[in-house]
N, C-alpha and C positions, 0 to 999 in steps of 0.2 A: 104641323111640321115638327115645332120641338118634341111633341110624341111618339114620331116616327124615329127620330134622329134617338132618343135615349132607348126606344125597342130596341132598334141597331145597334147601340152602345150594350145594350146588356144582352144580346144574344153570343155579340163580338166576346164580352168578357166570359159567357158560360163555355163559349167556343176555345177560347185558351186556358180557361179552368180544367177541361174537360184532357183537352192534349195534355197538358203539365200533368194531370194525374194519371195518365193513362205512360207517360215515358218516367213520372219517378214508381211505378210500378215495375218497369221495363227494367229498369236497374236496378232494383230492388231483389227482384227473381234473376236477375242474371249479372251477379256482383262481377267485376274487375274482367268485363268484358269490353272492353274499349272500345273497339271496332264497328262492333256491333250494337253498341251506346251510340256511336258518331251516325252511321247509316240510319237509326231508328229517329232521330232528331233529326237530321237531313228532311228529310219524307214527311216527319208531323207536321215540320215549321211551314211547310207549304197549305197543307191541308185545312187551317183555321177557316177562310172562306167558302171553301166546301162544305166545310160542319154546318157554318148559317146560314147558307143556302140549304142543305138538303139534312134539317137533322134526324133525320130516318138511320141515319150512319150510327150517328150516337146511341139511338132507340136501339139495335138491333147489337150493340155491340161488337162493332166492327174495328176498330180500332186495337181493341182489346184480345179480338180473335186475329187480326193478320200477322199480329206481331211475334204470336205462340205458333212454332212449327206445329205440322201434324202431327209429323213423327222425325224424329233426332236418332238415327245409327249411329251405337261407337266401337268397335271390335277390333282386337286384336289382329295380328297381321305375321304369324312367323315365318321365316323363311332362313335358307342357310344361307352366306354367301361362296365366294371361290374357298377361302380357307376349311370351309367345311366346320365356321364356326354358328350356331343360332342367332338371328337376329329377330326381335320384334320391334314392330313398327306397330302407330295406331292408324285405324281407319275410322272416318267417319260418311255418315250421308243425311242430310238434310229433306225432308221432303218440307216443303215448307205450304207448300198451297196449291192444291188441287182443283180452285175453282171452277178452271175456265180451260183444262183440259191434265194432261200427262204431267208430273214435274220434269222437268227438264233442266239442267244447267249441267257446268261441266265438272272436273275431276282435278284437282291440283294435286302435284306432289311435291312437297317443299316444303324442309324445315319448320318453317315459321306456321303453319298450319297447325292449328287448334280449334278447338270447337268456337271462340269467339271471329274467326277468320271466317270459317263457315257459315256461322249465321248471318254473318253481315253478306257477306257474297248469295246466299240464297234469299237474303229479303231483299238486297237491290234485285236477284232474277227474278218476284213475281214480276216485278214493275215494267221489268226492261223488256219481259217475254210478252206482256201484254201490251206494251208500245207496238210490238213488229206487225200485231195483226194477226197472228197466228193463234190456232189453239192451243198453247201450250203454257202451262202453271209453272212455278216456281221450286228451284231446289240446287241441289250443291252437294261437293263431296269433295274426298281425298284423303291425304295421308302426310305424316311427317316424314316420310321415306325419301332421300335425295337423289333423284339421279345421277346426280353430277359425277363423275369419275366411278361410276359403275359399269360393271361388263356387260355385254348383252346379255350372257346367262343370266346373273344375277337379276337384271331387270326382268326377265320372263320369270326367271321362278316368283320374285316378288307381287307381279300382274298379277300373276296365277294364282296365288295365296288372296290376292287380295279379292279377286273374282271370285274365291269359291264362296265367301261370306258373302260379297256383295249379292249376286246373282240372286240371293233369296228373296231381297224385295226390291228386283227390278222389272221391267217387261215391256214393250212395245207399246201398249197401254195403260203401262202403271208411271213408271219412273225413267227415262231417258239420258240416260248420261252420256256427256261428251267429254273433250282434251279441254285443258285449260295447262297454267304455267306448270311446265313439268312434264305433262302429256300428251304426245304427238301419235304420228301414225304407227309407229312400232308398239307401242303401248298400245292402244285403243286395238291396234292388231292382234296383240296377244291377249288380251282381255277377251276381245268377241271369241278368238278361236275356244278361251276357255268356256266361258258362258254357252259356247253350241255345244260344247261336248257335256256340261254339265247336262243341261237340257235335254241332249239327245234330240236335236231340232236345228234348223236354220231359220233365227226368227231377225232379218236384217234391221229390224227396225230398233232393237234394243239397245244397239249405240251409233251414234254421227261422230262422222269426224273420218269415218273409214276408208280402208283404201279404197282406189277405183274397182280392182280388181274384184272386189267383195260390198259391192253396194256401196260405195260412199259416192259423193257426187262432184261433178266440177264445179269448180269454182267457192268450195269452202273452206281450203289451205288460202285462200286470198279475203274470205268474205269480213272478218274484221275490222283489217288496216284498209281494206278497199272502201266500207261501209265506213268508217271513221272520216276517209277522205272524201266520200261523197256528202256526209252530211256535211263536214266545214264548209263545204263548198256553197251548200246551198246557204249556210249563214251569211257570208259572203259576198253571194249574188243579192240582199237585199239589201248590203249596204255599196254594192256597183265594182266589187272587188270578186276577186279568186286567188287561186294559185297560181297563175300565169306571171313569171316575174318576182312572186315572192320569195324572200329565205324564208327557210322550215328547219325547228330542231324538233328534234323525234327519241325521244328516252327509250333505250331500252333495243333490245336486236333478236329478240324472237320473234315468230311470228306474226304477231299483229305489226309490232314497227316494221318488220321485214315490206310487208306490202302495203304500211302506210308509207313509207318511202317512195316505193314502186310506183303505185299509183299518182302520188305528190309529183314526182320527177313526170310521167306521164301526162299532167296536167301542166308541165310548164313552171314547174318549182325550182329552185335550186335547195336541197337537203341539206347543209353544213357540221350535221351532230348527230353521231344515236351513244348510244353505251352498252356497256352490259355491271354487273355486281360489282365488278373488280374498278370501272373507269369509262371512259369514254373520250369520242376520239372528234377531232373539230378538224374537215379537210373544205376549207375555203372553195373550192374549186366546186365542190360538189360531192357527196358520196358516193362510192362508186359500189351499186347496189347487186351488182355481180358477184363481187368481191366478198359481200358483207353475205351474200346468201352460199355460198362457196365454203367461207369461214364457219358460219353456225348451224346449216343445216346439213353439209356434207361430211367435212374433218371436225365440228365442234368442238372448235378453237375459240380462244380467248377474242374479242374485240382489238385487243391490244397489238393484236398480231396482223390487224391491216396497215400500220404503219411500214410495217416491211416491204410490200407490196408500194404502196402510196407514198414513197419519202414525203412529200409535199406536208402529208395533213400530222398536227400533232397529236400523243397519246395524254390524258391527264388521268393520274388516278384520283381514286374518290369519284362515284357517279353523280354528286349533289352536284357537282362544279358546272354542270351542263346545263343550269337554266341562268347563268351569269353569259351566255352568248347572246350575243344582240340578233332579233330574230322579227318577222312577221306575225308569223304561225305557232305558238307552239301544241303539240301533238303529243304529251305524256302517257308512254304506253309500256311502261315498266310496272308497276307496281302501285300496291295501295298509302295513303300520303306523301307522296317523291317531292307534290310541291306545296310545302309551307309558306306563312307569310311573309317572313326576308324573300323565298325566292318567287312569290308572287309580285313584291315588290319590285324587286329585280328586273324582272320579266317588262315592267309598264313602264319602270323607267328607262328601259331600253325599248322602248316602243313599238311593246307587241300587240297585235289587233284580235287576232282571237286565237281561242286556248281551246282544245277538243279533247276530252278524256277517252284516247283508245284505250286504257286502263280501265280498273276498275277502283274506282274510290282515291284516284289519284292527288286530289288536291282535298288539303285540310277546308274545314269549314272556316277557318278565317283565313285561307288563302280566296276562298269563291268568295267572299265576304270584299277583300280589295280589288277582285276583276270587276263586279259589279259595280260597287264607287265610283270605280275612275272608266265605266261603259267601257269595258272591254269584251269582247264578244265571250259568250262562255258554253261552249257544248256540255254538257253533263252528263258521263259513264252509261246511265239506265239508257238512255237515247244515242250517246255518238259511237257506243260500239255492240249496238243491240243487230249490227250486221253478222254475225257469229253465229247466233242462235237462229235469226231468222234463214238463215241458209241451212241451218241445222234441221230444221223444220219444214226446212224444201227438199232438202236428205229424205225424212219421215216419210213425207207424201210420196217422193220415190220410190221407195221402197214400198210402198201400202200398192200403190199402183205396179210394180214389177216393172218398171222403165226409168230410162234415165234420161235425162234434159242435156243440151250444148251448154257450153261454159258459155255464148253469147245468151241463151237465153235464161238462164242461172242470175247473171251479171244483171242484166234489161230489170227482173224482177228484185235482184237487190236495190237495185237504185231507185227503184219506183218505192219501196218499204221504207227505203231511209228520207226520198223526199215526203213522204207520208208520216213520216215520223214527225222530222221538222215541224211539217205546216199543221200540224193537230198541238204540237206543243204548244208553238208560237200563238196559236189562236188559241189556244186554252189562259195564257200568259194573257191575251189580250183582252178574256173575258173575266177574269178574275182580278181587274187592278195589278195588275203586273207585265206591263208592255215589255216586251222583250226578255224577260228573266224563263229563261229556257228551264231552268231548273223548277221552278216552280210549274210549268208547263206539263214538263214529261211527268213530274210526278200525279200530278192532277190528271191529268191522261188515266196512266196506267193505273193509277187508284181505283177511278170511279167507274172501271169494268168489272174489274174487279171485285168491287164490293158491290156492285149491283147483281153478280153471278150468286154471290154469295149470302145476300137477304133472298136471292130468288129461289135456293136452294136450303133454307130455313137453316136452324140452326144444329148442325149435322158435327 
């Protein structure tokens, strides 16, 4: 027995020898990338017990290959605006992993996008594309370009610009790009229109997100925030709770909050919070999710500006303020670190029960680090908003086949994916010494397809 117990011991230690060296490599090659430090550490720290279970990983150098994109696009971007003066913007595209089918992820345009934003948002897509069940790999793209207070012209010529470079390494069965923060259906509209004329072809498959009109499909303007609220739910049901009755705050008034509200409110929630960059607005009564979808996706307007509308609810600036509300649920689906560990603290001491990242990489490693502690439920980004893509990828099939699905049965199949998701994490959590830690779950999931694709396809 004590010679079994010191083999374990010393396999356990080559097993974290092995990750330490393999992420001070990560950082070594990719200096004063932050983001993309935090995501790659996220993901190893799980994996120790998969190494000594299966070190075929190790042998095969897998660790050391998923972490290097295949291939990293960076190019310029010029375009005039209304003044008729030159602007350049950057573009980037990640393809990061091709194992297990297309890369796939979507398109940001905002500011704060750099090539360390990118990597990290294309290593959490291998993971989170291989949760869904689908065939599709991992990848990511965008640009520094703002929408924000841009004309329509401007924004098509800018598309345009940006599609003539992209177009060269994408394709229906290469590379997949979709909308992400910044890119809705106007964009992704003007983009496909460019890429068929580049092409000289109608090839539907080479972006989701599209309008009905032109292959997109129903039910994927809702499949995130919807797929975010379906997972909570099922975390939820295993501790004999729901949304039926709870308060929910919801960061953030794009899209994905747009219809995690929706659906929340539909299940019998009451909503009391979302925001946007500038503030966010706390209306007791409930959100009035009409209003909020009116404001941003029709006139996009300020948040600030449903207090007009609403006297009741008040405006606060600063968007950090919004996890000092006392709440059930919370739902952060703004942006990447929104919640640190004051406001994870915050969050428990006002006696929140579970936290769902419809974002992506929403909460610091020592904000997931206090949900945990004090058994607070925790959805993690790769798994609670991997309804996105999976619907993206029911777009694909669509399109592959030339027909289109009912938004009832669109919906039937996200929710079957998202409770699929769940219950493989949670049993993956429960085979590896880790009851309940969903993070560890998904990541062990989505890993070990992954790299089984990819010992199976040698060393390519």
């Amino acid at each position: 027995m004590a010679t079994l117990i010191q083999q374990h011991h010393a396999e356990t230690q080559f097993a974290k020898s092995y990750v330490a060296e393999v992420y001070d490599l990560v950082k070594k090659r990719n200096p004063n990338e932050r983001e993309f430090h935090q995501a790659v550490k996220e993901v190893f720290d799980s994996l120790i017990p998969v190494l000594e279970e299966n070190p075929k990983y190790m042998e095969h150098g897998i660790l050391e290959r998923i972490v290097e994109p295949e291939r990293v696009i960076s190019f310029q971007v010029p375009w005039i605006d209304d003044h008729g003066t030159v602007q350049v913007n950057r573009g980037f595209r990640v393809q990061f992993n091709s194992a297990i089918g297309p890369y796939k992820g979507g398109l940001r345009f905002h500011p704060s996008v750099n090539a360390s934003i990118i990597k990290f948002l294309g290593f959490e897509q291998i993971f989170k594309n291989s949760l869904t069940g689908q065939p599709i790999g991992g990848g990511k793209g965008g640009s520094d370009f703002d929408p924000k207070g841009k004309s329509d012209r401007e924004i098509m010529c800018f598309t345009q610009s940006f599609m003539r470079e992209l177009s060269k390494y994408i394709g229906p069965d290469i590379d997949v790009p979709a909308g992400d923060i910044g890119v809705g259906a106007r964009e992704i509209g003007y983009m496909f229109g460019q890429y068929k004329k580049i092409r000289g072809g109608y090839q539907a498959g080479v972006l989701t997100g599209k309008g009905l009109a032109y292959g997109g499909s129903l039910g994927r303007k809702e499949a995130t925030g919807y797929g975010t609220v379906y997972f909570v739910e099922e975390m939820l049901r295993d501790i004999g709770l729901g949304f039926k009755g709870s308060t929910v705050v919801v960061s953030g008034s794009g899209n994905v909050s747009i219809y995690a509200i929706e659906k929340a409110h539909q299940l019998g929630a009451r909503v009391v919070a979302c925001s946007d960059s500038s503030g966010y607005i706390y209306d007791e009564q409930g959100i009035n999710i009409e209003t909020v979808k009116r404001l941003k996706e029709v006139e996009g307007k300020r948040i600030s500006e449903y207090v007009v509308e609403h006297p009741q609810a008040q405006y606060y600036l600063g968007c950090s303020g919004i996890w000092s509300i006392p709440c059930d649920i919370a739902l952060p689906c703004a942006t990447q670190n929104e919640i640190d560990e004051i406001a994870a603290k915050l969050l428990i001491s006002n006696g929140v029960v579970a936290v769902g990242e419809g974002a992506n990489m929403p909460s610091t490693l020592k904000a997931i680090y206090q949900f945990h502690e004090n058994k607070i439920l925790f959805g993690p980004a790769k798994a609670v908003n991997a309804g996105g893509v999976a619907v993206s990828a029911l777009e694909m099939a669509q399109n592959s086949m030339r027909l289109s699905w009912t938004f009832e049965e669109v919906d039937t199949k996200l929710q079957e994916i998202m409770k699929n998701i769940y219950r493989s994490s949670i049993k993956a959590a429960q085979e590896y010494n880790a009851p309940g830690n969903l993070v560890v779950g998904a990541n062990i999931v989505g890993f070990k397809k992954v790299a089984d694709a990819m010992i199976s396809q040698g060393v390519i």
